[in-house]
Every structure is written in structure tokens, then in C-alpha cells.
N, C-alpha and C positions, 0 to 999 in steps of 0.2 A: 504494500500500500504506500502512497506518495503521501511524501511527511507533510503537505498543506491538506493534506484530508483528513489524515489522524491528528492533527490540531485540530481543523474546523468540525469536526464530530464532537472530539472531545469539548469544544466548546460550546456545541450546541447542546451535550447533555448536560455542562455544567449551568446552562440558562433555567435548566426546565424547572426549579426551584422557583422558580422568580413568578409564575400566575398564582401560583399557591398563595407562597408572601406577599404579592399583591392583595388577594381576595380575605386573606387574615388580616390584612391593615384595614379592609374596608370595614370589614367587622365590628374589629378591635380595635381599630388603634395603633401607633406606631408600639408599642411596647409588645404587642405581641409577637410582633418579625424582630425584634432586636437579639433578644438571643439565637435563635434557628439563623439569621444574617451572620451571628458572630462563630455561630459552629458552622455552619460552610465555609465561611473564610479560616478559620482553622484548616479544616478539614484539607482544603484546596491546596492550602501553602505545606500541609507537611505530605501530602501530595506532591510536592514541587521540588519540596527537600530530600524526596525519598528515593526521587530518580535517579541520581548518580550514586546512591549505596547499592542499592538493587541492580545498579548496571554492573557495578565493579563486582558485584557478587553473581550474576548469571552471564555476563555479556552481550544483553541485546540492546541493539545500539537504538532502540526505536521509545527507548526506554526516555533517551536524552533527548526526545523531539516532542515530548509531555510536558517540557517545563515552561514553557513561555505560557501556553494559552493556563495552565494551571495557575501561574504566577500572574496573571489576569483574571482570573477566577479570584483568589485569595485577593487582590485588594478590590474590586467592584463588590465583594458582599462585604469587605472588611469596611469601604466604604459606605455602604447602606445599612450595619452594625451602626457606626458612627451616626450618622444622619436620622435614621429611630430613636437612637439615644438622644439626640439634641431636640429631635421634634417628641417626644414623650414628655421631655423636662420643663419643656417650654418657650425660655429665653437664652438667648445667648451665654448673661449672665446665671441664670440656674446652671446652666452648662459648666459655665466654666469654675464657678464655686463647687461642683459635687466633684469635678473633675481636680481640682485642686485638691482637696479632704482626701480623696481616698486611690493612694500608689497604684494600685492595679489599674488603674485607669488613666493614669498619669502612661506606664509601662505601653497600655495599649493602645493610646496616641499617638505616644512615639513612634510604635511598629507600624503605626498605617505611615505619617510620615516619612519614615523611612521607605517605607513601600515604593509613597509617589513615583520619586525621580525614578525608579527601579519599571513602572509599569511604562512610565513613557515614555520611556525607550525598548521598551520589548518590542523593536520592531524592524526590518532592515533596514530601513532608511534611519536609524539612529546609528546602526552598528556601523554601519560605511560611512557616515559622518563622524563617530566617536573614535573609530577605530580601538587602536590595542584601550583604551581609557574606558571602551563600553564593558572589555572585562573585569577592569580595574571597578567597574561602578555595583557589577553583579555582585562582589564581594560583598557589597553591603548588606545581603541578604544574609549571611552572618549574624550581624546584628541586630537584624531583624526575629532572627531567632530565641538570641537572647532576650529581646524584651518582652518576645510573645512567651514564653518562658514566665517569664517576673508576670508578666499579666493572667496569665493561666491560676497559677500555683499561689499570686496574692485575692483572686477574687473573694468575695465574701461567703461564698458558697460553693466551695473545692468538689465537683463531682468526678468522678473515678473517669469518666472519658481525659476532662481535663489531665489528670495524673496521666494514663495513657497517651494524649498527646506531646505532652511535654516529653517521657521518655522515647519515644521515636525520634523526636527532634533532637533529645542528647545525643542518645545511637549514633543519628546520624553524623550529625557532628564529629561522633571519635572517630565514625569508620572516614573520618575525607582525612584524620591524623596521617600523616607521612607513615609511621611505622607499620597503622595497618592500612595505611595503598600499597605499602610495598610487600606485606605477606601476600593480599588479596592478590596484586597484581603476577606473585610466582604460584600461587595454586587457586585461581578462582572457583567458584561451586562448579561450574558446569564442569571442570576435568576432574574433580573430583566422582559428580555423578559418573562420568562415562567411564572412567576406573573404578569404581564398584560393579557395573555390568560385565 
């Protein structure tokens, strides 16, 4: 399959969430998509981070052509996370006083932030304009990690997904470690599998 279809699929099924959480806000209210927006954007981005551990460990390279439209997923619901929260609270200023008081929200500000510049240039025509400095900028998703991290693990109501996502995103983290690229890199899973058969 042609890596601009297996984006644009994957893209389309990550939309299909979006008449659901439309027709719940109609309901209810922005408070009711605020969290289900903040767990798809979860969901998305350690989706996005999970692609090159799973590649170093199976070798399918189709693996690493999931991460832009996913890293576009994770901030369009990360963004609409945010934007329920400030339309739930009211004003700008409720916003930015509850946002103030309490860390995990400060942490998860940041991460979308961080996001921004990262999503708007997921595209070619940034990458042939930024050249080698578009790789240098993906780094940042890095730290994007760690905040989602701090924002995960400070919320006021710790639910075992959340623990679950945060340890995927550690994972992944130590597997991109130098010392295990370079195990992974002399025996990956897939020669492992075909040396047991």
C-alpha cells in the first residue's frame, strides 16, 4: 500500500470520533467531550510515540509512515481537550485562574504548546523548507512527553489507563536509549522469531 493512503485512512479513522463528540456537546455541553477529546489525544500521541519502538523491534518500515497523520490526531483532539475546557469554565479569566491552581494543567498546556510548532510542520513543504532543523524541531516531541507524563500522573483523579499510558511513553523512551538501539539493532524480534522456527 502507498504510504499517502495509509496516512489518509489512518486519518480518516482517526476523524470518526468527532460526530459522536459533536452530538455529546449538543447534549451536554462542552464538559462532556472534554475528557473523551483529552483521551484521544492521549491515545493518538502515544500512538505516534510507539512507532519507532515497534519498528526497531519487528522491522516494518510502514510502521514509521503512522506518525505524522497520528501526531495530527494527538494535537487536533489535544486541541479540542483544551477548547471544552475553556468553553465549560466560561471566561478566559476562569480559565486561566483554574489553570494557574492546579500543575497538571499547567503540565498539559504546555504539551499542547509544545505540540503547535511540531503539527505545523508535519508536512512537506515544511520539511524542504526547514530542512536538516525540521528534524532538529521533531525532537521536541520528547518533551512533549514528559509533560504529558506530569499531566497524566498529576491529575486529580489518577485512572489506571492514565498509569498505563504514561508507562508506554516511559518504554518508549528507554527503548530510543543508545544502549538499547544498539542491542535491538544486533538481534531484533523478527530474527529472533524466524530462529525459533
Amino acid at each position: 500500500m502507498k504510504n499517502w493512503i495509509l496516512r489518509y485512512w489512518l486519518l480518516m479513522l482517526g476523524l470518526l470520533p468527532l460526530p459522536v463528540l459533536a452530538f455529546r456537546a449538543y447534549q451536554g455541553g462542552a464538559f462532556e467531550i472534554m475528557n473523551p477529546a483529552g483521551t484521544l489525544s492521549t491515545l493518538a500521541f502515544v500512538g505516534c510515540m510507539s512507532c519507532t519502538p515497534l519498528y526497531l523491534l519487528i522491522r516494518q518500515a510502514w510502521l514509521l509512515k503512522l506518525k505524522r497523520p497520528l501526531g495530527v490526531l494527538a494535537f487536533g483532539y489535544g486541541a479540542l481537550h483544551l477548547l471544552a475546557y475553556a468553553v465549560d469554565l466560561g471566561t478566559i479569566q476562569d480559565s486561566v485562574n483554574e489553570t494557574l491552581h492546579k500543575p497538571s494543567y499547567l503540565w498539559g498546556l504546555a504539551a499542547l504548546l509544545v505540540m503547535l510548532p511540531l503539527a505545523l510542520t508535519s508536512n512537506k513543504a515544511a520539511m524542504k523548507l526547514l530542512k536538516r532543523n525540521w528534524k532538529r524541531l521533531q525532537q521536541a516531541s520528547y518533551a512533549v512527553v514528559g509533560l504529558l507524563i506530569a499531566h497524566l500522573l498529576l491529575l486529580p483523579h489518577i485512572k489506571v489507563e492514565y498509569q498505563l499510558f504514561a508507562l508506554i511513553l516511559l518504554a518508549g523512551l528507554l527503548m530510543r536509549l543508545p544502549p538499547m538501539r544498539r542491542l535491538l539493532n544486533q538481534r531484533p524480534l523478527t530474527f529472533k522469531l524466524l530462529n525459533r522456527n
